[in-house]
C-alpha positions, 0 to 999 in steps of 0.5 A: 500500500505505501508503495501504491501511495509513493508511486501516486505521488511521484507521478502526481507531481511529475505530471505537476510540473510536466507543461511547465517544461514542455513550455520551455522555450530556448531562446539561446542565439536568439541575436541570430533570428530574423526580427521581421520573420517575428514581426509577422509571425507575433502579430499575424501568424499568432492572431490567426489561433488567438483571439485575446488583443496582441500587444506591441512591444514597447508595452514591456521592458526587454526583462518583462518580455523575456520573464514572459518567454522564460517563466510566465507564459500564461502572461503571453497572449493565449498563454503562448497557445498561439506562438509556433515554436519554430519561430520563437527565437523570431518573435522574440529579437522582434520584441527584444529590439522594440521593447519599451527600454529599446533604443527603438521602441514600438508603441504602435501595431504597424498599418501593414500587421493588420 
């Protein structure tokens, strides 16, 4: 019976902390990334599997975006539903690089993303 009890246990809390690093995005070598593949990607690819409104970047520092990516998905639109691994690093150098303590924020969604 104590044997049954642990099992529980270790599986509960395994399947606990499952999504948590399923989610984990690398986000190493993100410098390397194409911003304008993250533009679209963050405010048209996105939006087409998410219906809550997509901020721009300048509505958060580099650290908030970052923590957003990192450990607080359930921050991103969506829950970060919506963003395709394939171009995290992408979207990320896009709101890296107009984040509100950028050299060039963005604090308006530009005429060509819709």
């Amino acid at each position: 019976m104590k044997r049954l009890l642990s099992l529980a246990l270790i599986t509960s809390f395994i399947l606990a902390t499952l999504p948590g690093l399923a989610m984990a995005w690398d986000l190493e070598g993100f410098e390397n990334a194409n911003k304008e593949r993250g533009q679209w990607a963050w405010f048209t690819g996105q939006a087409r599997t998410c219906d809550e409104e997509i901020p721009v970047p300048g509505a958060h520092t580099r650290a908030e975006w970052r923590e957003m990516f990192t450990t607080a998905k359930d921050k991103l639109p969506c829950g970060g539903a919506g963003i395709n691994p394939r171009v995290v690093q992408h979207i990320f150098l896009f709101l890296y690089e107009h984040a509100a303590d950028s050299d060039d924020p963005m604090t308006q969604k530009p005429e060509s993303c819709g």
